[in-house]
C-alpha positions in Angstrom: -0.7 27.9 -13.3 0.7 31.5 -12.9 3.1 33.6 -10.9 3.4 37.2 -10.5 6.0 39.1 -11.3 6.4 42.5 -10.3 2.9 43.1 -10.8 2.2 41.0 -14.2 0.7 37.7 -14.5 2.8 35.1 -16.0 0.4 31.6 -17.3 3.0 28.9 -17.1 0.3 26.8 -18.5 2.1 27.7 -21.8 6.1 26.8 -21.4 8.5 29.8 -21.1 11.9 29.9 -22.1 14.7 30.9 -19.4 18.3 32.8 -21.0 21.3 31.7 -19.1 23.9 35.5 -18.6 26.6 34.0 -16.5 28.9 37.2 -15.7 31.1 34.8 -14.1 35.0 34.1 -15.2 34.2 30.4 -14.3 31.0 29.1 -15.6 31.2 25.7 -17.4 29.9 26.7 -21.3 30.2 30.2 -20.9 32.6 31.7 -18.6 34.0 35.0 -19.2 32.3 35.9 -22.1 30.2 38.7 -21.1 32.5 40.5 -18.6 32.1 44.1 -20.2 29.1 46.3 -20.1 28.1 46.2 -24.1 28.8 42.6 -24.4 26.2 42.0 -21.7 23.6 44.3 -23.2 23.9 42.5 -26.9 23.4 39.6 -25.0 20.4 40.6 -23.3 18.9 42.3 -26.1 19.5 39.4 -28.1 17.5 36.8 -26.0 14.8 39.3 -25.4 14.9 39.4 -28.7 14.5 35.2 -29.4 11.5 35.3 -27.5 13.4 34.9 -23.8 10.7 35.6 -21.4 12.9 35.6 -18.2 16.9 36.6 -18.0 18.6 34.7 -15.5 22.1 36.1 -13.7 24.0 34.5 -12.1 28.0 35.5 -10.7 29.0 32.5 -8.8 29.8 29.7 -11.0 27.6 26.1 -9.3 29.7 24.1 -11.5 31.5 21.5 -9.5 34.9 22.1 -7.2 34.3 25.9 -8.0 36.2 28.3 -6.6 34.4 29.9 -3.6 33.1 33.6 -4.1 32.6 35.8 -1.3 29.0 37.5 -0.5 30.4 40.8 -1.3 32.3 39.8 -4.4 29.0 38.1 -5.7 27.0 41.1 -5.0 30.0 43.4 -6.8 29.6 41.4 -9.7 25.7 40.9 -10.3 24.5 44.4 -9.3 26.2 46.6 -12.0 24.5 44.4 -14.5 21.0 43.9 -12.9 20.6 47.8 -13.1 22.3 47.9 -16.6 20.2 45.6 -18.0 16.9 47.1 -16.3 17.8 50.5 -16.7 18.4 49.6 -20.9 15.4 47.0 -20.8 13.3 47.9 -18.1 10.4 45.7 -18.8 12.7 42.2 -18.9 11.7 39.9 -16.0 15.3 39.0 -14.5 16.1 35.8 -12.5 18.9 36.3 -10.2 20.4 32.7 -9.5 21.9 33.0 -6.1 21.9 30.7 -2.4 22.4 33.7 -0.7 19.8 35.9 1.1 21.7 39.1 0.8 22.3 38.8 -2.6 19.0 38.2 -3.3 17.6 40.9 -1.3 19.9 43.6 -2.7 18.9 42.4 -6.4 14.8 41.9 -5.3 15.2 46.1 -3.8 16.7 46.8 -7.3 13.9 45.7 -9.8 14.9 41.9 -10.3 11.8 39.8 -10.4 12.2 36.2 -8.9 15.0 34.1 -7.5 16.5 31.0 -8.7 18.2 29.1 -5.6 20.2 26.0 -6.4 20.1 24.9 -2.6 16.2 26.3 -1.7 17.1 27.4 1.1 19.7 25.1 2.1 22.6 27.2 2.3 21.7 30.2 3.6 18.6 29.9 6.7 17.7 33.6 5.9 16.5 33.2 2.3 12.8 31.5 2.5 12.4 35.0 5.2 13.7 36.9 2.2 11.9 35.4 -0.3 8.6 36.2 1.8 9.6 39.7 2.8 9.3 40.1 -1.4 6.7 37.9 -1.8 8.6 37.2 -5.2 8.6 33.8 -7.5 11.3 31.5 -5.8 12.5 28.9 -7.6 13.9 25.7 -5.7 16.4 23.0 -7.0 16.7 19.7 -5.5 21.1 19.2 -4.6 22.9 17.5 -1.7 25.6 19.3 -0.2 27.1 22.2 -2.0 28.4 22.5 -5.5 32.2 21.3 -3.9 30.8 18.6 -2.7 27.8 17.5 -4.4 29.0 14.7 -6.7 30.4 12.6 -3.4 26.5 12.3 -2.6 25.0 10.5 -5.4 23.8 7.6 -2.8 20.1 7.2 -3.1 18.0 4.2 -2.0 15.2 5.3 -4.3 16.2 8.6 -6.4 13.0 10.2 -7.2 11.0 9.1 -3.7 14.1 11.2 -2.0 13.4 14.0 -4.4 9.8 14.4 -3.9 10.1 14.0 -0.5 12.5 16.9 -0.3 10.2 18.9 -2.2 7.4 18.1 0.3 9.0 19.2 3.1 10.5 22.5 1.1 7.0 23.2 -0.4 5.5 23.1 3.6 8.3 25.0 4.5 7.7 27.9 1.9 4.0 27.9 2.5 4.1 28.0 6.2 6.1 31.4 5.3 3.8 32.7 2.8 5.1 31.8 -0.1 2.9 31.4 -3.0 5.0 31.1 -6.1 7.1 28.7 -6.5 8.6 27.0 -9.1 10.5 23.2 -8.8 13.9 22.2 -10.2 14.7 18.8 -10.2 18.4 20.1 -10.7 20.1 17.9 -13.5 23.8 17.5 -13.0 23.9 18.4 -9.1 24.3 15.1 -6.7 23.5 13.3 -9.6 25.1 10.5 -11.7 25.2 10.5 -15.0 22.3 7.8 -15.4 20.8 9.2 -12.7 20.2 12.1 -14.4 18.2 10.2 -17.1 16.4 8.3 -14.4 14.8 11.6 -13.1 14.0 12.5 -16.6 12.5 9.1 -17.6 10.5 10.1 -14.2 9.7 13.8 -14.7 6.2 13.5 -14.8 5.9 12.5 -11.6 6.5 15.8 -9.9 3.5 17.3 -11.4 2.4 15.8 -8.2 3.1 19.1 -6.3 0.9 21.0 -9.0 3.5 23.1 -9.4 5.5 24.6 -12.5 8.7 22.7 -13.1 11.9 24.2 -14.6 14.2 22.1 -16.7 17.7 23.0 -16.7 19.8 20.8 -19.2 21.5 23.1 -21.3 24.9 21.8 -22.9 25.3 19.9 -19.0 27.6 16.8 -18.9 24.5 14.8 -18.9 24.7 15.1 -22.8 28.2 15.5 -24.0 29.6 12.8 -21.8 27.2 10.4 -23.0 27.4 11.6 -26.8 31.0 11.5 -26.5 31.1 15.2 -27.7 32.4 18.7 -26.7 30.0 21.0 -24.8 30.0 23.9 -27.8 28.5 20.9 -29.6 25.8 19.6 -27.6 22.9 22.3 -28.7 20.7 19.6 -30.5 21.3 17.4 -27.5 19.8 19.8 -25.5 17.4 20.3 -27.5 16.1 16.6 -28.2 16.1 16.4 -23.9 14.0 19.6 -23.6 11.3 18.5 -26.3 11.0 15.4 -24.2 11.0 17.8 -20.8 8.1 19.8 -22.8 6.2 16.1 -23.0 6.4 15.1 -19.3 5.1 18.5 -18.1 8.3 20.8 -18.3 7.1 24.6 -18.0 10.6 26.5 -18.0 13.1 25.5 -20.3 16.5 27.4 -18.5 19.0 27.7 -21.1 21.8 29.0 -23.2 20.7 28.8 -27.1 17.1 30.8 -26.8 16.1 30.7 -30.4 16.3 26.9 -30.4 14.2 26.7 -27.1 11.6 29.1 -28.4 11.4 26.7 -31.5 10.8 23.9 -29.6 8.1 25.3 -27.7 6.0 26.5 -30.7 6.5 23.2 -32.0 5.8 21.4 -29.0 2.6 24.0 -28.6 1.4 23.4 -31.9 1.8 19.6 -32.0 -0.4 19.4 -28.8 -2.6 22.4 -29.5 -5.8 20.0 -30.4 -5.0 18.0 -27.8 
C-alpha cells in the first residue's frame, strides 16, 4: 500500500504520522500560534524532528460556524509558509488541507506534495480535475454540508453504510479521472454526533474494504474532551488511547497535533504486532 510523492515511494503498510501547522487565527486547539515566520519554522523543524513524516497546512479554520475566508485570503496566508517551510526543509512532504482547487493548485506548482480535502470534492467541482492535472496523493474526508452547517446533518439511517457508500461513489469518481492515490478519512467530528463518532470508530475496520489507506484524524477533537469532561490542552492521552485503537482497526495515518506521542504509539503498536 503506497503513494508517491513527488517522486518517492511512501509504504503505508507501516502507519505514518501527520503534524497539524494551522497558520490560522481561528483553529480550535491551536489558533494563532504560529502567525510569524520563526515560530512556524521551530514548529516545523520540531515535528520533522519527532519523526513527522508529512506536514499538513492548513489557513482556513473547518472548525464549526467558522468564519468564512476568501480564496485569495486563504492563498495569502498558506503560500508564504509552504515556500518557507520548503525552501528551509526542502525534503518535508507537505499536506496542504484545503476544499479549494486554486489553492491547491497554487500550493501543488509550488513543491507541496498531496492534498487533504475535507469535502473530496464537494465544495469546489474543479478539484478531482486538479488533483489529476498533478497526479498527486488526494486525501478525501467523508462531511455533509460545509463546516457552517455540518452539525444540522447528523441524520443517518445507517451511519457507516452511508459512509461507504459515499466513498464508493467518490473512489469511482477519482478513478474515472485518473487518480491513483488516494487516501480515506472517515472525518471524526464533521456531521457527526458525539456517539456517532465512536460508532464509526467501533466500525473502522470496515473501510478497509476500499483497500485503501485510511487517515485518522482525532487529535484533542470534542469527541474526547466532551466525553472526558476535560479541557482540549488536556486531552493528549485521550488522543492517544483512540489512535492506538485506530492503529488496531487498520488506521495508516495518524493526523495530529502532539507528534512525539503519535510516533510512540506507532513503534509500540509496530513492535507489539511485529510477529504477527
Amino acid at each position: 500500500m503506497t503513494i508517491n510523492c513527488k517522486g518517492q515511494l511512501i509504504d503505508l503498510s507501516q502507519p505514518k504520522v501527520m503534524g497539524i501547522l494551522n497558520v490560522t487565527p481561528n483553529s480550535f486547539y491551536d489558533g494563532g500560534k504560529y502567525q510569524s515566520e520563526s515560530l512556524v519554522l521551530e514548529h516545523v523543524e520540531k515535528m520533522l524532528a519527532e519523526g513527522a513524516h508529512f506536514i499538513d497546512i492548513g489557513a482556513y479554520s473547518s472548525k464549526p460556524n467558522a468564519e468564512f475566508v476568501s480564496e485569495q485570503e486563504e492563498i495569502d496566508r498558506i503560500m508564504p509558509v509552504v515556500e518557507s517551510v520548503l525552501k528551509q526543509f526542502p525534503e518535508a512532504l507537505l499536506s496542504i488541507d484545503t476544499f479549494r482547487a486554486k489553492v491547491a493548485e497554487v500550493c501543488l506548482e509550488n513543491g507541496a506534495a498531496l492534498i487533504n480535502d475535507i469535502a473530496a470534492g464537494n465544495l469546489d467541482s474543479d478539484m478531482f480535475k486538479t488533483i489529476a492535472k498533478f497526479n498527486v496523493p488526494y486525501i478525501m474526508m467523508h462531511m455533509r454540508g460545509t463546516p457552517n452547517s455540518m452539525q444540522q446533518q447528523t441524520n443517518y439511517e445507517d451511519l457507516v453504510s452511508e459512509m461507504l457508500f459515499y466513498f464508493s461513489k467518490k473512489i469511482n469518481e477519482a478513478r474515472r479521472l485518473g487518480i491513483t492515490d488516494l487516501i480515506i478519512d472517515p472525518g471524526f467530528g464533521f456531521a457527526k454526533t458525539l456517539d456517532q463518532n465512536y460508532e464509526v470508530l467501533q466500525k473502522l475496520e470496515l473501510f478497509s474494504v476500499f483497500e485503501l489507506p485510511l487517515l485518522m484524524g482525532i487529535s484533542r477533537k470534542s469527541m474526547i474532551y466532551k466525553e472526558l469532561k476535560i479541557a482540549n490542552d488536556e486531552a493528549l492521552n485521550g488522543t492517544t488511547v483512540l489512535n492506538t485503537i485506530g492503529l488496531t482497526k487498520g488506521a495508516s495515518i495518524l493526523r495530529v497535533h502532539d507528534v512525539k506521542e503519535a510516533v510512540q504509539c506507532v513503534k509500540l503498536f509496530q513492535k507489539t504486532n511485529q510477529n504477527g
